[in-house]
Phi, psi and omega in degrees: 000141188241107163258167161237086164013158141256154210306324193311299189293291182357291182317299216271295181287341136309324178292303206303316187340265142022283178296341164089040185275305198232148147312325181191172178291354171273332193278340153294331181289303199314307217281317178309288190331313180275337136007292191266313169320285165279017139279326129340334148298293223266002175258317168316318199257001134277336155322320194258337187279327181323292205308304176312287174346304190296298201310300152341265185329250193026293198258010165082021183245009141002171150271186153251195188279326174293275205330303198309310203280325188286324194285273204324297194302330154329302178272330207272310216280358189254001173265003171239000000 
């Protein structure tokens, strides 16, 4: 498979290139790929905690948002 960049990205992976971020223009590409992979793991798999949550509200065991915020602050103000 052959893609062909828009010059804008070309420009942006030469500079890194250039700059000495990557070795080459693959090891820049590879690294966006993997990138982009886990983001794509990680919006499924908020994506599936979402889905629990509603299902959670619905059937009433949920928090409501004062709770959630008093427990954070809770845990945050007992680590000082």
């Amino acid at each position: 498979m052959n893609i062909i960049l828009k010059p804008k990205h070309q420009k942006f992976i030469q500079s890194q290139v250039e700059s000495g971020s990557f070795a080459d223009a693959d090891q820049a590409i590879e690294l966006a790929f993997q990138l982009l992979n886990d983001y794509l793991e990680w919006v499924k798999d908020t994506r599936q905690k979402i889905d629990v949550a509603i299902i959670e509200m619905d059937n009433n065991e949920g928090l409501d948002g004062e709770t959630f915020v008093n427990e954070i602050i809770s845990k945050v103000a007992s680590n000082y």
